[in-house]
N, C-alpha and C positions, 0 to 999 in steps of 0.2 A: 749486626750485619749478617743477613742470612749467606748473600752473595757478594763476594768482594766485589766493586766497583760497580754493580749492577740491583741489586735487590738490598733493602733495608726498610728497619722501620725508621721513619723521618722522627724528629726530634721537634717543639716547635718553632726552632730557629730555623732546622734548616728547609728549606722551600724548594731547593734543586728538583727537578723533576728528570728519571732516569728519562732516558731516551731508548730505552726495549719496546721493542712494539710486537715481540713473539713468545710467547713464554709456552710452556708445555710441560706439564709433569706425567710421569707416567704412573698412574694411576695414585694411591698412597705411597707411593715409593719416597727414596731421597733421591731419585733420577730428573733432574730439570735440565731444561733442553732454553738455552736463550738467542733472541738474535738482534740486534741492535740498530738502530740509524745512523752511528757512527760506522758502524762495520757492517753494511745487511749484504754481505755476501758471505760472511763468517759464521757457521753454528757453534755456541759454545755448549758444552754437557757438562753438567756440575752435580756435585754430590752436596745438598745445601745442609741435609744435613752437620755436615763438617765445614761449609763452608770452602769449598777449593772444588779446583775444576778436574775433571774426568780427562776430556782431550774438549780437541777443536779442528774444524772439517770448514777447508775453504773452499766456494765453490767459483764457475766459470762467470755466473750474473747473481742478482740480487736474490736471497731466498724469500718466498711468498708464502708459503706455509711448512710447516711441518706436522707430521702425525708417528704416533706412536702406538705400539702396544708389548705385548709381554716376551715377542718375537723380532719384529720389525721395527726399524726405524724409519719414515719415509721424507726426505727434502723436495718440494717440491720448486720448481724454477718457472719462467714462465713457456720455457719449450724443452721442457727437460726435468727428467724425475731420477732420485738417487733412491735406494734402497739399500739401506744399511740391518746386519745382526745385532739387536740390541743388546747380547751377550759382551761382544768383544768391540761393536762401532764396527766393523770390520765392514766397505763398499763389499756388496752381494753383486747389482746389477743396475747396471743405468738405463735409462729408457731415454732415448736421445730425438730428438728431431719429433715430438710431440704435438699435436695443434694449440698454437697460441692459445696459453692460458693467462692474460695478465694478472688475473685473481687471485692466483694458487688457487683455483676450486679441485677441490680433491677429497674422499672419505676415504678413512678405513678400518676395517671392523677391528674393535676391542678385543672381541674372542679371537684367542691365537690360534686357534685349532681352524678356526674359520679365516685364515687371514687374508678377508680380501682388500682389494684395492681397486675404486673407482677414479676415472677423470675424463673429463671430456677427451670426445674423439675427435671432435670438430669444432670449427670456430663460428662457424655460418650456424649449423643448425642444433640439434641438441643430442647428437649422438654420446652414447657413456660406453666407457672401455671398462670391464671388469677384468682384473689381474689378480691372478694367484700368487702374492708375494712370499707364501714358504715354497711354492715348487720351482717360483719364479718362472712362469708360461702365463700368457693371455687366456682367457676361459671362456666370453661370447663379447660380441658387441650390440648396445642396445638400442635401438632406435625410438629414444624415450618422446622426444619434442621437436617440432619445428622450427622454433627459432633456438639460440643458445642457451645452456645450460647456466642455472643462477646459485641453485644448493642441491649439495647431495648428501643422504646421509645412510647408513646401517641401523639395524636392529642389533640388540645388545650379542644375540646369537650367531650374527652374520650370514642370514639367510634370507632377509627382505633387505631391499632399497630402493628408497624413495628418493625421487628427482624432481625440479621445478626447473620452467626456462625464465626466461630473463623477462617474457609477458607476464608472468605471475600470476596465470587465472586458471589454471590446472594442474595438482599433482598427483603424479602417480607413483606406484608402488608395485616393483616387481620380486618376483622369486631369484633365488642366487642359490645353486651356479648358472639356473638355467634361462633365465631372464625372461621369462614370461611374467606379462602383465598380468597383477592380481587386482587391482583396487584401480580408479580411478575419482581424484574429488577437484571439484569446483569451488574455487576461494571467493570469486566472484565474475560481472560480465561486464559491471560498468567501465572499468577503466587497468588498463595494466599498474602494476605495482613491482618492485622489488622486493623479494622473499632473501632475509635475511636469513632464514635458518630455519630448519627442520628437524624435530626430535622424536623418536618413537618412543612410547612408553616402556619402562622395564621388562612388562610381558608381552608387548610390541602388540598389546590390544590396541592402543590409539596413538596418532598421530597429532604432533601443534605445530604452526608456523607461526611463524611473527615475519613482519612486512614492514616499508617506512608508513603502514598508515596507522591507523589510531586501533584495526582490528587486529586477534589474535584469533587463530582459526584452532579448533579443535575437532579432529575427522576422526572416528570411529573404524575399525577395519571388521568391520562383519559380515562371516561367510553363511550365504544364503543356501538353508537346505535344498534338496534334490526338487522338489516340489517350488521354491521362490520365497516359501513363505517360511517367516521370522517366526520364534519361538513367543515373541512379545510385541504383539505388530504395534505401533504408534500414528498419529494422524501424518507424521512426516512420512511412514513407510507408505505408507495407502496412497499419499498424493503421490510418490515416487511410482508405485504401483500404475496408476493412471498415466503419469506419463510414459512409462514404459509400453503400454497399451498403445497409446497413441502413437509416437515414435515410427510401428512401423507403417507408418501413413504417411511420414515427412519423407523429406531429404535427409542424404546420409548425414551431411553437418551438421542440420537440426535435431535429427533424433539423437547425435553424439552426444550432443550438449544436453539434450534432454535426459539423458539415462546416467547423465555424470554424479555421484553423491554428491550430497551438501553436508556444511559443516555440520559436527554433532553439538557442538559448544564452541561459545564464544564469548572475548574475554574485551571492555574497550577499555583501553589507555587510557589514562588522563592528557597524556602530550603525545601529541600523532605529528609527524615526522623527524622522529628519533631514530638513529640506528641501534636496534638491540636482539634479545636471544634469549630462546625460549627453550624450556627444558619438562620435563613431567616425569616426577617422583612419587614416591610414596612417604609422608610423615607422617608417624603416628599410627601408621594402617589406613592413610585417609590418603585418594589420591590428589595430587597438590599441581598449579600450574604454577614455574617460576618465571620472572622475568627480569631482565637483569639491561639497563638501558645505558645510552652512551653517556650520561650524565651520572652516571655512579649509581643508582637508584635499585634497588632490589625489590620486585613486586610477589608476594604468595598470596597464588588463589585455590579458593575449595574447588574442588570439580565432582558435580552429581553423576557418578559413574552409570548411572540407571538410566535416567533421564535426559540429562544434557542442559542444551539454553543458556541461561547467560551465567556465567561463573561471578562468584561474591569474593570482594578483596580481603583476604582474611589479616594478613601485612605487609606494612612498605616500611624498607631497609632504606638511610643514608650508606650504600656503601664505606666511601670516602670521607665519610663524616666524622670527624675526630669525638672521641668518647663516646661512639655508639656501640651498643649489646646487639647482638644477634641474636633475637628470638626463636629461630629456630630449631627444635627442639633438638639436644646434640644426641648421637646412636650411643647404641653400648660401651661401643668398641673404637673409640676415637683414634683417629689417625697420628700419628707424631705433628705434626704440622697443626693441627687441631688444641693441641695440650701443653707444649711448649716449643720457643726457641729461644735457643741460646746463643747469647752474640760468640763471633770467634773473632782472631787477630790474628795478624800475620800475612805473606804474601801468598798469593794464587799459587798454585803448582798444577805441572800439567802432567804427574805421571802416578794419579792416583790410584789408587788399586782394587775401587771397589765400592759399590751403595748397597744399601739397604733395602730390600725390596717388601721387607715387612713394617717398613715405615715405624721403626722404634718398638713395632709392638714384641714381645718376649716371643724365641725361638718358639717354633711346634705349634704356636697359638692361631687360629684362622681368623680371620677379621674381616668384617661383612663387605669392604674394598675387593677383596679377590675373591669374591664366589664364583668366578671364573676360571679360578686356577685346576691345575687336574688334582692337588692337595696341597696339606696343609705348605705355611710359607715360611720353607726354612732353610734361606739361604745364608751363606757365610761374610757376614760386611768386610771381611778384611782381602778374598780373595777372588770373589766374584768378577771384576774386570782385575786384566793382565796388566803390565802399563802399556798407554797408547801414545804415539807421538803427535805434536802436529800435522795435519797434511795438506794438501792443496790438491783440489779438482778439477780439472779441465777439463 
């Protein structure tokens, strides 16, 4: 049992299926963050490491997402957002009377130094609020979409973010703090879609979606010299070139659509209306497109970084498959979570005193999870958090 009453590995007797439907770790840590369908108004924080809980923070309604990073905590509700010190859990700043969100749609950037915080501003149309959660102050509002907002997401640096609306046939891509539009792409014109998720690539060169349909879009973010013209022109840029020419001939919504990029690669599914979630890594030095579907299913594709077009399935994961290997080639520097766990015993306790944020690995040692950090990761497991008690929110 990694998690008393909550996380294990099953046995093949037993069949129970937990009832968590939120989980969150903060990064390599032993910080996990859970919330549950018997309790989804309750956050619990555990140290899985050891197995026992940190605290637990009750809120006013049901929690719809949570996000983390190496500063913030953030709960979000569906008209109301909490932000908690990840140091001590300690409530920083509520954000009250928000526009209905029933999604929890909400991002925030990983980099601390960067710590923003996006959510819709609106319910109707597709306005985003960026929030500075270490100064705690609002920083611009964006007026990303016309209909409602469907996915938002960060650049690992927290300096792009990218939005779709709930039509799913444009996303854009602006600057933060300042919220200027930088990119604009066309998923497609046939028909709306639902954009489950958006990922930027590690050096936030490219962009993927994934949708309930059978396509995965892969968009390119390339800035056009002073002159327009590309260092490696392609027959896509030349026709892009053309319509651009033409454009200021049309109507303003014709040429809009006209001068919007198109994907740069793309990836199809075997099963098109699944809900899943797309990621772009780097394995091996090769960049990789992952996809991960509601059926348990783990997809890895090459991606021709030069070129583009349709990406080759290089492998497909059972998840949840019992006695399945992850071929995935594992890093140097494996995570604790990665290398072992160890069952524990005994009851929950809620006045722990502290995680690991080096995830097992040996004091002083840096480990390729926090290349983020401002140095090496050498916190003290025993007194990192104070004790915290339960609390209750309203």
């Amino acid at each position: 049992t990694l998690i008393p009453g909550y996380l294990s590995y099953p046995s093949p007797q037993d069949t129970h299926t937990p009832d968590v439907y939120i989980v969150e770790r903060l990064f390599s840590s032993s910080l996990v963050v859970v919330v549950s369908l018997s309790i989804p108004r309750r956050m619990n924080v555990y140290h899985f490491k050891k197995g026992t809980e940190i605290c637990n923070y009750s809120y006013s309604n049901n929690i719809l997402s949570v996000r983390l990073n190496r500063q913030r905590l953030v709960v979000c509700l569906e008209e109301s957002v909490y932000i908690h010190n990840i140091k001590d859990m300690k409530l920083l700043k509520t954000l009250l009377n928000t526009p209905s969100n029933p999604s929890g749609l909400c991002a925030l950037s990983i980099n601390h130094s960067n710590s923003y915080l996006a959510y819709p501003g609106s319910s109707t149309i597709g306005e985003i609020i960026v929030y500075d959660a270490n100064n705690l102050s609002t920083v611009t509002m964006i007026p990303a979409h016309d209909s409602p907002l469907a996915a938002l997401t960060f650049n690992s640096s927290g300096t792009k973010l990218a939005s779709a609306s709930e039509r799913g046939t444009v996303i854009r891509v602006f600057s933060i703090p300042e919220g200027q539009r930088l990119f604009e792409f066309r998923r497609g014109m046939k028909r709306y879609v639902s954009i489950s998720s958006l990922s930027f690539s590690p050096d936030a060169q490219f962009l993927c979606a994934s949708s309930n349909t059978e396509t995965v879009h892969i968009f390119k973010l390339e800035q056009h010299g002073p002159s327009g013209e590309e260092e490696c022109p392609t027959w896509g840029s030349y026709v892009g070139k053309m319509f651009s020419a033409a454009s200021s001939y049309l109507p303003a919504q014709v040429s809009g659509v006209m001068s919007q990029e198109r994907a740069f690669a793309t990836v199809r599914l075997l099963v098109a209306g699944q809900r899943n979630v797309c990621t772009l890594a780097t394995i091996q030095k090769l960049p990789r497109l992952l996809v991960a579907s509601s059926d348990g299913q783990l997809f890895i594709y090459n991606v021709d970084p030069q070129d583009g077009g349709e990406c080759v399935l290089d492998k497909e994961e059972g998840v949840e498959s019992e006695g399945s290997e992850v071929t995935v080639p594992v890093q140097a520097c494996p995570s604790y979570a990665a290398t072992v766990a160890i069952p524990t015993t005994g009851p929950v306790t809620t006045t722990l005193t502290g995680y690991s944020e080096d995830g097992g690995a040996k004091k002083g040692e840096v480990i390729p999870e926090h290349e983020f950090a401002a140095g090496p990761v050498c916190l003290d497991d025993e007194n990192e958090f104070p004790p915290v008690s339960n609390q209750q929110l309203s």
